[in-house]
N, CA, C and O atoms as a Tinker XYZ file with bonds, in Angstrom:
   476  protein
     1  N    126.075000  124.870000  126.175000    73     2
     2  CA   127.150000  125.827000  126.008000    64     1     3
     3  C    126.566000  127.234000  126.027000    63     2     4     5
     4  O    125.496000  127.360000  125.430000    81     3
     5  N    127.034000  128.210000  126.554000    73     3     6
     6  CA   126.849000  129.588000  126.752000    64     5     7
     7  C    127.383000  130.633000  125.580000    63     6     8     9
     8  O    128.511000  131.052000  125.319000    81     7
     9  N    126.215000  130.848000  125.048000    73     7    10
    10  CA   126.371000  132.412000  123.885000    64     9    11
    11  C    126.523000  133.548000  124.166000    63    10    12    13
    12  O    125.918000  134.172000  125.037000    81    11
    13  N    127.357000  133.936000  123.448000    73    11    14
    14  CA   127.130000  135.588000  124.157000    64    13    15
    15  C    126.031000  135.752000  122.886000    63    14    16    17
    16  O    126.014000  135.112000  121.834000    81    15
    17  N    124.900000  137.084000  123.442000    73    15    18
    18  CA   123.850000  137.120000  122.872000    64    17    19
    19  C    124.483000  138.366000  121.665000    63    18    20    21
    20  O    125.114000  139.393000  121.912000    81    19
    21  N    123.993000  137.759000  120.193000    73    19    22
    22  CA   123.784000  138.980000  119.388000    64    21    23
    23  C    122.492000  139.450000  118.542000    63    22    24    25
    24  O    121.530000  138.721000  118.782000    81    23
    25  N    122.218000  140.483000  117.609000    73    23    26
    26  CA   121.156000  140.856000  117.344000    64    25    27
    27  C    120.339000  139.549000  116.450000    63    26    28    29
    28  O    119.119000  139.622000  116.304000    81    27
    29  N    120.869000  138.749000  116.063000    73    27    30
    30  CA   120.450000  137.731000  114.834000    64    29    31
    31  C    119.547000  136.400000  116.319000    63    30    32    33
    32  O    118.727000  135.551000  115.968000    81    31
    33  N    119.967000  136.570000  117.743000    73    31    34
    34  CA   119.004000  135.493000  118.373000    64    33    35
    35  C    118.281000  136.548000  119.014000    63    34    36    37
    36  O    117.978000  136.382000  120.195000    81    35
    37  N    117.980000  137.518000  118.480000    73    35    38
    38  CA   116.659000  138.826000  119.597000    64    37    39
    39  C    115.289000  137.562000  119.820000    63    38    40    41
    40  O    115.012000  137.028000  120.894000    81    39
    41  N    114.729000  137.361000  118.747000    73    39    42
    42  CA   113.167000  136.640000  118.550000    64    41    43
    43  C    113.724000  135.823000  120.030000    63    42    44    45
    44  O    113.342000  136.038000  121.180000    81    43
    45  N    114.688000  134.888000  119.577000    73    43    46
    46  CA   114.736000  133.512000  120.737000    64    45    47
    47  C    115.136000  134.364000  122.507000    63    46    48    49
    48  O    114.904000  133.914000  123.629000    81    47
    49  N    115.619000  135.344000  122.209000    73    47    50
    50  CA   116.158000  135.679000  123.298000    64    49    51
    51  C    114.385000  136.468000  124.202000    63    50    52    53
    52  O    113.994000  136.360000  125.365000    81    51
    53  N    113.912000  137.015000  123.292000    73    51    54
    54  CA   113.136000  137.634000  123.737000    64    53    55
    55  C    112.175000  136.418000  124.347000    63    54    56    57
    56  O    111.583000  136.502000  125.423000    81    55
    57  N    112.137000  135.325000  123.490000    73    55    58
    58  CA   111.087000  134.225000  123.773000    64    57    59
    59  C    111.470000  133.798000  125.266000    63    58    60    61
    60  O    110.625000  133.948000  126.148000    81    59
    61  N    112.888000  133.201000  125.605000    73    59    62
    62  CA   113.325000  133.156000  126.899000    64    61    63
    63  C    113.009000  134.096000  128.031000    63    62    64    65
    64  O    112.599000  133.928000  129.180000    81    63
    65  N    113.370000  135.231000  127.251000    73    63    66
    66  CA   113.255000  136.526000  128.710000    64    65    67
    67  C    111.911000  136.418000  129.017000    63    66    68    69
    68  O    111.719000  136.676000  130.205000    81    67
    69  N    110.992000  136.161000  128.458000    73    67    70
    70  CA   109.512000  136.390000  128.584000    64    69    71
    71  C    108.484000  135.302000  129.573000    63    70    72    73
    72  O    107.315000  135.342000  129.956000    81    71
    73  N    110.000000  134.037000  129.778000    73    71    74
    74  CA   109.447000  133.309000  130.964000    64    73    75
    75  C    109.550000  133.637000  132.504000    63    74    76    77
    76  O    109.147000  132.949000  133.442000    81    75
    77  N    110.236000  134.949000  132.533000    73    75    78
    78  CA   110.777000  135.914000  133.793000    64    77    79
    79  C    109.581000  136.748000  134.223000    63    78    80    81
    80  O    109.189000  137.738000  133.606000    81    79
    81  N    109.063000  136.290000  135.276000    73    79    82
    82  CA   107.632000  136.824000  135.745000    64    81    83
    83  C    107.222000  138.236000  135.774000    63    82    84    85
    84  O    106.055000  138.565000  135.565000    81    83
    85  N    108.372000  139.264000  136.087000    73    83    86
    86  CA   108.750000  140.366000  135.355000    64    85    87
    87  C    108.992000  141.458000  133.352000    63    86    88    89
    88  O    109.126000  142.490000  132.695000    81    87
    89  N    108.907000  140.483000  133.428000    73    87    90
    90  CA   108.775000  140.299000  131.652000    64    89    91
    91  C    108.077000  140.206000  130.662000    63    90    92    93
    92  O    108.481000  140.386000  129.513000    81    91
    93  N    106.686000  139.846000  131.058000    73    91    94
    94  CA   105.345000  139.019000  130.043000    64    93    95
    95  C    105.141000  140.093000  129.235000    63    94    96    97
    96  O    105.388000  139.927000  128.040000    81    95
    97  N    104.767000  141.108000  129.583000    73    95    98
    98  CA   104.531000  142.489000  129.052000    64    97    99
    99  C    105.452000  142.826000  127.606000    63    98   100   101
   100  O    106.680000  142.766000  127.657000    81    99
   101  N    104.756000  143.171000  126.364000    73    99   102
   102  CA   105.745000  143.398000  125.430000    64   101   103
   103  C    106.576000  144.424000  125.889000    63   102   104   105
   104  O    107.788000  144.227000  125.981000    81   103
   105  N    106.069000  145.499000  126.189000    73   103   106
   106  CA   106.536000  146.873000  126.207000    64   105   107
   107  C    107.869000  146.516000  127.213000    63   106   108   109
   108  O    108.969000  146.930000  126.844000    81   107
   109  N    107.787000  145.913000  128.210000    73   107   110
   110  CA   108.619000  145.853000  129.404000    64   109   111
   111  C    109.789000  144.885000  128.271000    63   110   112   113
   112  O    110.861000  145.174000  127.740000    81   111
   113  N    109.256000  144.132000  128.273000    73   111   114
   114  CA   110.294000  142.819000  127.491000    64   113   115
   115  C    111.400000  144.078000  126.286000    63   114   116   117
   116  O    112.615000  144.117000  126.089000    81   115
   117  N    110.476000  144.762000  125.838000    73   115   118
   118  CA   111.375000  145.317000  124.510000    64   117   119
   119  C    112.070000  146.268000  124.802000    63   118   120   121
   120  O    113.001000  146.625000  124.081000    81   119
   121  N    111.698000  146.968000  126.113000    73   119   122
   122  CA   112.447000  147.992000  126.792000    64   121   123
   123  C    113.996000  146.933000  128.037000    63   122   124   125
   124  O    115.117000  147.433000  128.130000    81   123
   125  N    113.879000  146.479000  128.283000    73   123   126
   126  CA   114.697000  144.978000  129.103000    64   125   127
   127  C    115.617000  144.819000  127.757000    63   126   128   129
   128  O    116.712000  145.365000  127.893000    81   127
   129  N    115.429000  144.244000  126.595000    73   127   130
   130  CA   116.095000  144.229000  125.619000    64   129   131
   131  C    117.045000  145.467000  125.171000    63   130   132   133
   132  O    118.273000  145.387000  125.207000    81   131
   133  N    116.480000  146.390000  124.831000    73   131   134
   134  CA   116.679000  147.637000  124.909000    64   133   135
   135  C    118.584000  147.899000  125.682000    63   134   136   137
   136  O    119.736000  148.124000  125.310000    81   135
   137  N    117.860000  147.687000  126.791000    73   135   138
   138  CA   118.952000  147.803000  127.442000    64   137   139
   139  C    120.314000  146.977000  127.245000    63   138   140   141
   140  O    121.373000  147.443000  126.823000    81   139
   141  N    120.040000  145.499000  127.683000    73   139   142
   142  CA   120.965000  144.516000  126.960000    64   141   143
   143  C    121.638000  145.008000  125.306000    63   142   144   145
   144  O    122.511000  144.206000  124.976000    81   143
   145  N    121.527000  145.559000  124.783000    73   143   146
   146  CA   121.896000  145.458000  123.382000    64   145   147
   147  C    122.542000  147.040000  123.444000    63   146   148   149
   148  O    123.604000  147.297000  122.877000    81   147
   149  N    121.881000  147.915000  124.092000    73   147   150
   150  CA   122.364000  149.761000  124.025000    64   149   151
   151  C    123.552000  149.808000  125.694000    63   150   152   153
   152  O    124.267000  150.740000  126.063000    81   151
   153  N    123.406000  148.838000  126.164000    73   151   154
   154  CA   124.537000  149.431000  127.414000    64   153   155
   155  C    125.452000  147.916000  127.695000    63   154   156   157
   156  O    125.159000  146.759000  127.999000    81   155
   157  N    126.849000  148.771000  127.364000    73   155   158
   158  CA   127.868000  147.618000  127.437000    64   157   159
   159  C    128.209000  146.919000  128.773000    63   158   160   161
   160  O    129.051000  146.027000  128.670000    81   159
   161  N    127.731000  147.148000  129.967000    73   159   162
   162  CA   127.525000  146.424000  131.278000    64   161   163
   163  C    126.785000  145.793000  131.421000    63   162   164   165
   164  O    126.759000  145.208000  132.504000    81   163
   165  N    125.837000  145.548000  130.525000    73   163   166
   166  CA   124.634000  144.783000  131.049000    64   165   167
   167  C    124.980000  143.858000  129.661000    63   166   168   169
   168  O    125.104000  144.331000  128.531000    81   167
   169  N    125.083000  142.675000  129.964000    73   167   170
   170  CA   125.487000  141.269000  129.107000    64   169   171
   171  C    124.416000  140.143000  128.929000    63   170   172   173
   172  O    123.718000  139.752000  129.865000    81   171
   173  N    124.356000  139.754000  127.917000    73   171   174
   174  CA   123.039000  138.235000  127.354000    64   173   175
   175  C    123.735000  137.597000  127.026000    63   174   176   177
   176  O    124.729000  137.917000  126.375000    81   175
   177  N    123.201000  135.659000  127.639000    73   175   178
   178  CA   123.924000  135.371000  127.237000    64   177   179
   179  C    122.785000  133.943000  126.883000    63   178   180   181
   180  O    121.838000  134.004000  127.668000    81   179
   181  N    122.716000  133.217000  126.308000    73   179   182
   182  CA   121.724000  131.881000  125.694000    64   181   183
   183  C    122.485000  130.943000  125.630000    63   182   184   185
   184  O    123.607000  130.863000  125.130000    81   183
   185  N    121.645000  129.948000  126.330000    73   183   186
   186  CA   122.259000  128.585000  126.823000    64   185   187
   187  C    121.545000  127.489000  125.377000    63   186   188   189
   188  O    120.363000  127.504000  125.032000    81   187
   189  N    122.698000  126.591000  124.724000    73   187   190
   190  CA   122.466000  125.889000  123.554000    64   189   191
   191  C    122.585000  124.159000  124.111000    63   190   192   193
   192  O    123.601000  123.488000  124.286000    81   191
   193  N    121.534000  123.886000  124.245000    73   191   194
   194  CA   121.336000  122.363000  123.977000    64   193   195
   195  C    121.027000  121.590000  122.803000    63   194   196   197
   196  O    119.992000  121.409000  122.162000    81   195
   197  N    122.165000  121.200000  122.706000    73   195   198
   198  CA   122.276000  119.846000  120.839000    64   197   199
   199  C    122.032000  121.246000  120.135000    63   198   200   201
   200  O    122.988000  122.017000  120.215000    81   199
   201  N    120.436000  121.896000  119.174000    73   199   202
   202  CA   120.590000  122.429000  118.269000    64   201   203
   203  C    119.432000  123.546000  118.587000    63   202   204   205
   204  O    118.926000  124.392000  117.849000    81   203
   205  N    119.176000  123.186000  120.142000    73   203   206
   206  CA   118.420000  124.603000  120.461000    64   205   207
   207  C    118.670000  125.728000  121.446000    63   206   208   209
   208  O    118.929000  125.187000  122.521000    81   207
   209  N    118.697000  126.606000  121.530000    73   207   210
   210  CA   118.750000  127.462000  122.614000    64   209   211
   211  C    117.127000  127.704000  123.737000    63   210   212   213
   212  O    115.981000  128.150000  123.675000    81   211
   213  N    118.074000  127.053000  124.663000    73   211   214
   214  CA   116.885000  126.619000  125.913000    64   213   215
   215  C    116.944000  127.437000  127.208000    63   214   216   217
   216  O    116.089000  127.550000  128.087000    81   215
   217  N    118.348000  128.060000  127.092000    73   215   218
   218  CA   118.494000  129.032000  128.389000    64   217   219
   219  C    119.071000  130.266000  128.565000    63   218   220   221
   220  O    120.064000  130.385000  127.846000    81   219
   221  N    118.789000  131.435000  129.382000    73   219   222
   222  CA   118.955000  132.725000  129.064000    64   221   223
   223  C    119.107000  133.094000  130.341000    63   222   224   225
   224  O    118.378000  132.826000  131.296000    81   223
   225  N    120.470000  133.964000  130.297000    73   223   226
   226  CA   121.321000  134.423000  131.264000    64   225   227
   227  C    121.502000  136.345000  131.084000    63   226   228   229
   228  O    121.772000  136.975000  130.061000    81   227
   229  N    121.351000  136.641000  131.877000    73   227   230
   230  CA   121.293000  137.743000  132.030000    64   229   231
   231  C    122.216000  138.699000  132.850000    63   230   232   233
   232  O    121.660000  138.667000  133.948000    81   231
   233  N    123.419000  139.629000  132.995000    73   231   234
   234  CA   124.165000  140.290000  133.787000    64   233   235
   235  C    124.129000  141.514000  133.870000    63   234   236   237
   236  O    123.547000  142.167000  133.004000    81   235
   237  N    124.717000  142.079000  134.886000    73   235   238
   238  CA   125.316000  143.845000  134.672000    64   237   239
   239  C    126.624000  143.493000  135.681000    63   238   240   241
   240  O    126.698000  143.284000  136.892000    81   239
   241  N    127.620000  143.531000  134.591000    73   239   242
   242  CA   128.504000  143.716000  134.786000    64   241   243
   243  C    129.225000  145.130000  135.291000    63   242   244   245
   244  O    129.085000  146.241000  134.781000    81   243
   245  N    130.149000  144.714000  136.598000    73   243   246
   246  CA   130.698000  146.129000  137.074000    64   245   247
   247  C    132.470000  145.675000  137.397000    63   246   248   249
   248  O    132.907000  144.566000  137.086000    81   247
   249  N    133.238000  146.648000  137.995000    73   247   250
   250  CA   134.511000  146.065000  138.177000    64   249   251
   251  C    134.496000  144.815000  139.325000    63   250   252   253
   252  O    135.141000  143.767000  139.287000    81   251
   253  N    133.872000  145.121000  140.003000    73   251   254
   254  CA   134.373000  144.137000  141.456000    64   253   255
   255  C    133.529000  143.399000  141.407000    63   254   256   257
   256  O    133.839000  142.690000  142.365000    81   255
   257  N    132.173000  142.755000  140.810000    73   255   258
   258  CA   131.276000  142.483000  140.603000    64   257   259
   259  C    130.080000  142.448000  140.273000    63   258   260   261
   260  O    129.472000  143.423000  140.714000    81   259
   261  N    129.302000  141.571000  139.535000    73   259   262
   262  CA   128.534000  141.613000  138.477000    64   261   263
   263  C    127.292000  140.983000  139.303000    63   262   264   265
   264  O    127.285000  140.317000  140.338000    81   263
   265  N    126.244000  141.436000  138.466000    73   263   266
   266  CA   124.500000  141.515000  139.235000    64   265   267
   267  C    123.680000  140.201000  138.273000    63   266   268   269
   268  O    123.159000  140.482000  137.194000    81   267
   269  N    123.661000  139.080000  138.710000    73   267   270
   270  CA   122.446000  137.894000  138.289000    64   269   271
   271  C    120.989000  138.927000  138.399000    63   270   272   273
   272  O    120.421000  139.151000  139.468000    81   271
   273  N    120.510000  139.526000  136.949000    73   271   274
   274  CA   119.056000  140.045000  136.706000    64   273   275
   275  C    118.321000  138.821000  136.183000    63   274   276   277
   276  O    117.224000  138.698000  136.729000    81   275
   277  N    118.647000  137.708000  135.125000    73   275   278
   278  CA   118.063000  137.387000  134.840000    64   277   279
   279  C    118.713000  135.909000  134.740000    63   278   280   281
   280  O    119.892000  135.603000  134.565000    81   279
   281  N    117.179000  134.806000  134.966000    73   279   282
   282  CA   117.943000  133.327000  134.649000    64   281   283
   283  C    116.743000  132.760000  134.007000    63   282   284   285
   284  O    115.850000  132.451000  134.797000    81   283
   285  N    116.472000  132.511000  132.509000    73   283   286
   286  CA   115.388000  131.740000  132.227000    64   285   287
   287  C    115.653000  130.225000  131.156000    63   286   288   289
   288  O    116.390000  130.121000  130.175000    81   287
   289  N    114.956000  129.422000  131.647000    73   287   290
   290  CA   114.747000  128.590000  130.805000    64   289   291
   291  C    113.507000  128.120000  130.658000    63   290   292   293
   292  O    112.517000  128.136000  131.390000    81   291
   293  N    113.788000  127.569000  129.269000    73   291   294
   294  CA   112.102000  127.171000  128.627000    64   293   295
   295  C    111.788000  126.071000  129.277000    63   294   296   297
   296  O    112.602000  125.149000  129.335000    81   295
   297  N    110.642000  125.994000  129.829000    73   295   298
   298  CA   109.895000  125.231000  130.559000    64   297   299
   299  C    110.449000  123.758000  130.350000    63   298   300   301
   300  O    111.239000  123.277000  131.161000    81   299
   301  N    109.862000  122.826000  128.867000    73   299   302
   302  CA   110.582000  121.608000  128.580000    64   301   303
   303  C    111.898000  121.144000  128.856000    63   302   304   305
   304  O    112.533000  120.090000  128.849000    81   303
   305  N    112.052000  122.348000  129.101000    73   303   306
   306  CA   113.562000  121.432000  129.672000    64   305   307
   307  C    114.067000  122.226000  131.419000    63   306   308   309
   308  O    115.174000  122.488000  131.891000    81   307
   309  N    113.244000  122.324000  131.736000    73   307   310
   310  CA   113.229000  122.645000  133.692000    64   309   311
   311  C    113.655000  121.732000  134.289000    63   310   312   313
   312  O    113.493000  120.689000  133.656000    81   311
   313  N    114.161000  121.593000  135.274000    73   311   314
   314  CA   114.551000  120.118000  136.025000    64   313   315
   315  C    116.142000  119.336000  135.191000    63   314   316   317
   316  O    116.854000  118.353000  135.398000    81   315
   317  N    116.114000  119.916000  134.687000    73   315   318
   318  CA   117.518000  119.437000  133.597000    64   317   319
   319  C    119.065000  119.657000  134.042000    63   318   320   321
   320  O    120.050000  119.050000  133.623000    81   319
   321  N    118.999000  120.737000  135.047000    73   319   322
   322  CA   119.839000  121.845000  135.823000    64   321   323
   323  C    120.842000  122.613000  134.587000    63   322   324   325
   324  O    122.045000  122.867000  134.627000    81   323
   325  N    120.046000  122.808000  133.731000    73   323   326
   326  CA   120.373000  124.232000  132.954000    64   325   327
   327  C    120.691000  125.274000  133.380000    63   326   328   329
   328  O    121.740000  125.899000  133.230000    81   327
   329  N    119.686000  125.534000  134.000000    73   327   330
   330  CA   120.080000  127.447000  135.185000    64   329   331
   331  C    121.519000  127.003000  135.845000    63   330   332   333
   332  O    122.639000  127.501000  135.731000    81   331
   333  N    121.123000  126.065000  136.453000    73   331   334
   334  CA   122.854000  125.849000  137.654000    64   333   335
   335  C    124.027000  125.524000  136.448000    63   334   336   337
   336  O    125.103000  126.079000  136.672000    81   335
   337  N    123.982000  124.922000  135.534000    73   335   338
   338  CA   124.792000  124.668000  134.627000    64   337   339
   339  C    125.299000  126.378000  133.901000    63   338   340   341
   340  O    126.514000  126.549000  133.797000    81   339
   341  N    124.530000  127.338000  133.523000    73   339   342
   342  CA   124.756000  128.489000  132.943000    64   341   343
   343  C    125.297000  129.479000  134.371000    63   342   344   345
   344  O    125.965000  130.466000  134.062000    81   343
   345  N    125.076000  129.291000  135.671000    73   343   346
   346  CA   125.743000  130.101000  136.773000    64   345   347
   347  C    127.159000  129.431000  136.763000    63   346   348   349
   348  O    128.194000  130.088000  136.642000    81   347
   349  N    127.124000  128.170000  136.888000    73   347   350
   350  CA   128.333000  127.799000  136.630000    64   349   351
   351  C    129.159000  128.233000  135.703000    63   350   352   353
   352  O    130.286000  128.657000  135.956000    81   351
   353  N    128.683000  128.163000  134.615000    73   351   354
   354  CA   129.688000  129.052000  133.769000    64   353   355
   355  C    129.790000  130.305000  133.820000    63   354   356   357
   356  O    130.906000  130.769000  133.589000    81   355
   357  N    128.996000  130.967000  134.044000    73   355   358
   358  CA   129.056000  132.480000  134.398000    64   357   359
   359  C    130.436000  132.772000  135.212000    63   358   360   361
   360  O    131.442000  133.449000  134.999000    81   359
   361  N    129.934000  131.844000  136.345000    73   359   362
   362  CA   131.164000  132.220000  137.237000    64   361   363
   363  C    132.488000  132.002000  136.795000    63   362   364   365
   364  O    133.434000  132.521000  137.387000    81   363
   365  N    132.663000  131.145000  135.625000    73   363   366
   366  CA   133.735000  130.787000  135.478000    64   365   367
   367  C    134.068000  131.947000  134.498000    63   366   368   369
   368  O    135.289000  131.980000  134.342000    81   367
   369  N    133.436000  132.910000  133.781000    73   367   370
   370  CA   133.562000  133.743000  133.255000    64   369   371
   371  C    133.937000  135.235000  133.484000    63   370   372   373
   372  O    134.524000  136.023000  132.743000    81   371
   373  N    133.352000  135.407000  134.901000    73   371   374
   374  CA   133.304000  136.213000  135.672000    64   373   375
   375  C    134.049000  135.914000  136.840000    63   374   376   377
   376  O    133.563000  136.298000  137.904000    81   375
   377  N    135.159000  135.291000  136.862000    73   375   378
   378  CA   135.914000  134.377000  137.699000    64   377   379
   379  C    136.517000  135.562000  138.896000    63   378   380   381
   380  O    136.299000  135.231000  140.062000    81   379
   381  N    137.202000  136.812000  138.702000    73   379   382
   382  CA   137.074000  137.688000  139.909000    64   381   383
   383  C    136.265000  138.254000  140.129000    63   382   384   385
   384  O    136.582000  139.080000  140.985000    81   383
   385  N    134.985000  138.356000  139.766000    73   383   386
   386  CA   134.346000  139.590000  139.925000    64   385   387
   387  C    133.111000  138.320000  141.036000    63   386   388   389
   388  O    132.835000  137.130000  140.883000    81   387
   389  N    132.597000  139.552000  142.279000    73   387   390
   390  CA   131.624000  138.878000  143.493000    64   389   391
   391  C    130.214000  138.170000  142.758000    63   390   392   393
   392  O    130.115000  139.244000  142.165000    81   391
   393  N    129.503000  137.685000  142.449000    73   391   394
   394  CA   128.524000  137.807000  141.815000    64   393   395
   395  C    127.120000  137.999000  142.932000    63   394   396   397
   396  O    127.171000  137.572000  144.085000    81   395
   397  N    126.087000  138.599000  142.450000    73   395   398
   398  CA   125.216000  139.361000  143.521000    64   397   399
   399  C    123.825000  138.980000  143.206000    63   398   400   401
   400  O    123.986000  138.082000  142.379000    81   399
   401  N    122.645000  139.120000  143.363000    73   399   402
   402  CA   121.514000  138.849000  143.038000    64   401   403
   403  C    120.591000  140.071000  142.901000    63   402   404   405
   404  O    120.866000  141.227000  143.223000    81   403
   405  N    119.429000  139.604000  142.358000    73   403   406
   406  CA   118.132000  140.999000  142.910000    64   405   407
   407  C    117.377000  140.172000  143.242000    63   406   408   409
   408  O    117.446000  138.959000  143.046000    81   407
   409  N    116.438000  140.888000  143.880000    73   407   410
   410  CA   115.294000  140.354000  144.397000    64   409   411
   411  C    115.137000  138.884000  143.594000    63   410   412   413
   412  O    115.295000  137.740000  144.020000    81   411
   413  N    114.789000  139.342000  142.355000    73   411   414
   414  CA   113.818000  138.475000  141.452000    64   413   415
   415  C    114.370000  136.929000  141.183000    63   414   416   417
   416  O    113.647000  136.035000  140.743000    81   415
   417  N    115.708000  136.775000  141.506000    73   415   418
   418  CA   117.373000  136.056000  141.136000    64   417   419
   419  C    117.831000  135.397000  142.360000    63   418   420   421
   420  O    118.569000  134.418000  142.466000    81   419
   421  N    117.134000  136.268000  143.479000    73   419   422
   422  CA   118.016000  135.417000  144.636000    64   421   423
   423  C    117.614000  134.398000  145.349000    63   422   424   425
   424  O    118.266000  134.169000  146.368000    81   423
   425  N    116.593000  133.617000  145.069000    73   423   426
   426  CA   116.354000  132.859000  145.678000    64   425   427
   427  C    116.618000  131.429000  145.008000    63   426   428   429
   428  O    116.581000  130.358000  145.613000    81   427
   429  N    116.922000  131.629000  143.495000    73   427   430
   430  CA   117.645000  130.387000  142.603000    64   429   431
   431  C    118.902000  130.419000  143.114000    63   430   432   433
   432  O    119.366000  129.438000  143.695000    81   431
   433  N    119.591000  131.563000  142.948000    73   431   434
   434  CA   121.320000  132.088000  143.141000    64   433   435
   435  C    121.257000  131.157000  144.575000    63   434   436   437
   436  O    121.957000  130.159000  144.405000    81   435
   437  N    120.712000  131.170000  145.765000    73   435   438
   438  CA   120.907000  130.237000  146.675000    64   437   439
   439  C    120.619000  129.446000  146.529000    63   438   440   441
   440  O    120.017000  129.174000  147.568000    81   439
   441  N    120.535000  128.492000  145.779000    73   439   442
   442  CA   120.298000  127.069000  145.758000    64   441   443
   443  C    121.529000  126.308000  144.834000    63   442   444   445
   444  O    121.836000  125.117000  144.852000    81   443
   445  N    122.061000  127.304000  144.105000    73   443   446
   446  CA   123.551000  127.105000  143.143000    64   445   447
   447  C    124.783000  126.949000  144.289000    63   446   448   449
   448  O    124.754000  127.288000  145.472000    81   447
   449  N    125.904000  126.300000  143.501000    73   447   450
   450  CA   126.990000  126.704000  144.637000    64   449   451
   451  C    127.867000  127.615000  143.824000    63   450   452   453
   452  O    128.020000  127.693000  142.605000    81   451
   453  N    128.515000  128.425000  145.030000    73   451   454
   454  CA   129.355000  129.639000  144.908000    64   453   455
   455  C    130.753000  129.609000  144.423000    63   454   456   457
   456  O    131.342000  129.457000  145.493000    81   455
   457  N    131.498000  129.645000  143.683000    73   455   458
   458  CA   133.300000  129.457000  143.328000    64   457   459
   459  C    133.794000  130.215000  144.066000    63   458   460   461
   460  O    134.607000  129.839000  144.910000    81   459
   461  N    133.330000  131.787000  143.895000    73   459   462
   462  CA   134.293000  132.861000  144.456000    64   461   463
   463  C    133.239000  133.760000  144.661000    63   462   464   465
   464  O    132.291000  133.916000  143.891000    81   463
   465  N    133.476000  134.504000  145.997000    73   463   466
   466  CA   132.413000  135.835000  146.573000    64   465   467
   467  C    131.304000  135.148000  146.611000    63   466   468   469
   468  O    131.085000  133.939000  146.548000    81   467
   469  N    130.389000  136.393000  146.762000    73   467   470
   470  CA   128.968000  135.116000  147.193000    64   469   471
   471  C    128.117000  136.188000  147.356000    63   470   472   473
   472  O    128.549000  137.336000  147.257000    81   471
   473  N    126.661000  135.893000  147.654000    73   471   474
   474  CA   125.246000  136.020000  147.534000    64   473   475
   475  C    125.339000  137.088000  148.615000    63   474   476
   476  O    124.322000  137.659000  149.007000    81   475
């Protein structure tokens, strides 16, 4: 199930973001955070299996559509289709809006399938 992220899962959230090859770096990671928490377009969101949080979703939300920055999950549970399970809901969340990729995002984002707008 999909969380919206608040300040009480930072530690876990940060632990997730930090599997994003872009990310390892404290400074980068706490500044990435930073953002998520100080600008209301850019959205977190942590994926909960049974009694842990295993996956971390990342947006910037705009009117016509919203930007996939970030998709992580913790290693032990890779292969599980967590990531495709949390786009899925995304989309269903983000149900008009196009959804888009970056660099770092788009080559998972194609391997998901699309509801509405596309890659």
């Amino acid at each position: 199930m999909l969380y919206r992220y608040k300040k009480s899962f930072e530690k876990i959230a940060m632990g997730l973001l930090s599997f994003m090859p872009k990310e390892r770096e404290l400074k980068k990671l706490q500044q990435t955070m930073h953002i998520y928490e100080e600008n209301p377009e850019w959205q977190l969101f942590l994926w909960k299996k049974e009694d842990d949080f295993v996956g971390l979703l990342g947006v910037e939300v705009a009117e016509d559509h919203y930007i996939v920055h970030h998709v992580s999950v913790n290693p032990s549970h890779r292969g599980d289709g967590i990531g495709h399970e949390m786009i899925d809901k995304i989309q269903d969340i983000m149900q008009h809006r196009e959804m888009r990729a970056t660099d770092e995002t788009e080559a998972f984002l194609n391997k998901c399938p699309v509801k509405k707008g596309g890659l």
